[in-house]
Phi, psi and omega in degrees: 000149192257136185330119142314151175291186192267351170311320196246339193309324172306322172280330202286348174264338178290012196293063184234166171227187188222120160304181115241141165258078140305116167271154161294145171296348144341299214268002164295113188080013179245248207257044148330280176292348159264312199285009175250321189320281166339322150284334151323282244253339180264324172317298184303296169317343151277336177280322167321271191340319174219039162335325141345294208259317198239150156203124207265151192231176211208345210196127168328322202272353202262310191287328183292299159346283164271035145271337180297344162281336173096035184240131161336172143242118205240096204237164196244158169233143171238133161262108182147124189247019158290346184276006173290318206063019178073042176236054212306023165260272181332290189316292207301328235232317163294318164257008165268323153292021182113335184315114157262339179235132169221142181266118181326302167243164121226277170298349240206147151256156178298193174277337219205006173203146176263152182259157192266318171301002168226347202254099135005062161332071197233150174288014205240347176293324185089179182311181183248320178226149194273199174305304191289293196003294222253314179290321177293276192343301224276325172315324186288338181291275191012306179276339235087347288206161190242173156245096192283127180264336166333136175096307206276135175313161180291314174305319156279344162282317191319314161330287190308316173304301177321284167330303174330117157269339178272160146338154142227151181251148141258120164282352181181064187205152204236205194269105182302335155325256205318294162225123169294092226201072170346339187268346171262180195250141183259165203282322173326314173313285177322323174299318192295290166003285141324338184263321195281318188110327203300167193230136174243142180256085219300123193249165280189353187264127201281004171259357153247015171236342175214034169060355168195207225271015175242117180223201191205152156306321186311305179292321151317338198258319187277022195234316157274238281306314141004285180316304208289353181270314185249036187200310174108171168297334171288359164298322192249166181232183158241097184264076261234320205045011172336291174290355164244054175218153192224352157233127194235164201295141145303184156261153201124138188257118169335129168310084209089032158226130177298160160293160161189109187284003203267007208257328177230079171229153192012307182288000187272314180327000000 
């Protein structure tokens, strides 16, 4: 591929994607952890497949490597920390295939973590991650592993922040200021987030960006600007989520709110 120019060169070195090997939570205490194996194992084989295009990476030095090929850099995540089975061998075993992120719960709790879809977020629920929880954490700093909060009750991040030597990611969660959405970050987090080092990835889905079955770019674009006001921009991402959503913002500025195009310029690049 021939050196982009400096017009375009920021996006074409930022070029990566994060797979996620998602299971349903049903398959939790059943077939989980083979039925995550299995997505692994479908990940690596589609990147092979279209190798040309993709090339997969486990480590910054691997992603500099394709980018310098002119290749996607193609990294894997599993959502859901039901796909463990409640196992630090399975964690270990998941991040020797490549697994760099795991997002703690999702629809569902764990044994050892609560999900904001099932647990009542209050200080009176009691924690959010047991002992092994807090154990799963310190492991992942160990390895490396990224720690995804998306998904997880407020009692667990708090947990996990606490737990954490490391940066945490949310991966696909907006602002709870903005839509009130259990699925979002609320600002006591977010701040903590910021003191943590941590990245929140504003995702695209309309009933966490504008609480119900309409939303606009405008409004995604006022969930960072948000961030980007009570945290700065070296806070925020993009998590788009794209393949699990089934509503998605138009293009259009939301009715009595100025545009305001400067929000996704040079610096979230």
């Amino acid at each position: 591929m021939e050196e982009p120019n400096s017009q375009h060169s920021c996006t074409w070195r930022s070029f990566l994607h994060f797979w996620a090997a998602y299971v349903p939570c049903e398959s939790q205490h059943l077939n989980a952890v083979q039925l995550t194996l299995e997505q692994v194992d479908l990940i690596k084989r589609l990147i092979e497949k279209y190798s040309q295009h993709m090339q997969f990476a486990a480590s910054s030095m691997e992603i500099l490597e394709a980018h310098s090929k002119g290749r996607i850099a193609s990294l894997i995540g599993v959502e859901g920390g039901h796909s463990l089975g409640s196992s630090l061998a399975v964690l270990r075993t998941l991040y020797q295939l490549g697994v760099r992120y795991l997002t703690l719960t999702h629809t569902c709790n764990t044994p050892w973590a609560k999900s904001s879809s099932v647990e009542q977020d209050d200080d009176s629920s009691g924690g959010g991650l047991t002992s092994f929880g807090k154990t799963v954490v310190r492991e992942m700093n160990r390895l490396g592993m990224l720690i995804d909060l998306s998904h997880t009750a407020r009692t667990t991040m708090r947990d996990a922040l606490r737990a954490s030597r490391a940066p945490l990611i949310f991966s696909h969660s907006s602002a709870f200021a903005v839509c009130n959405s259990s699925r979002n970050v609320p600002d006591e987090i977010l701040r903590q987030l910021a003191s943590n080092g941590g990245l929140v990835m504003v995702t695209f889905y309309n009933y966490f960006v504008k609480c119900g079955a309409q939303a606009t770019v405008s409004d995604v674009a006022e969930h960072i600007h948000y961030i980007r006001s009570l945290i700065g921009v070296e806070h925020i991402g993009v998590g788009g989520d794209f393949d699990g959503i089934n509503k998605f913002p138009i293009l259009g500025i939301s009715l009595g709110r100025p545009p305001r195009p400067r929000l996704l310029g040079g610096s979230l690049c």
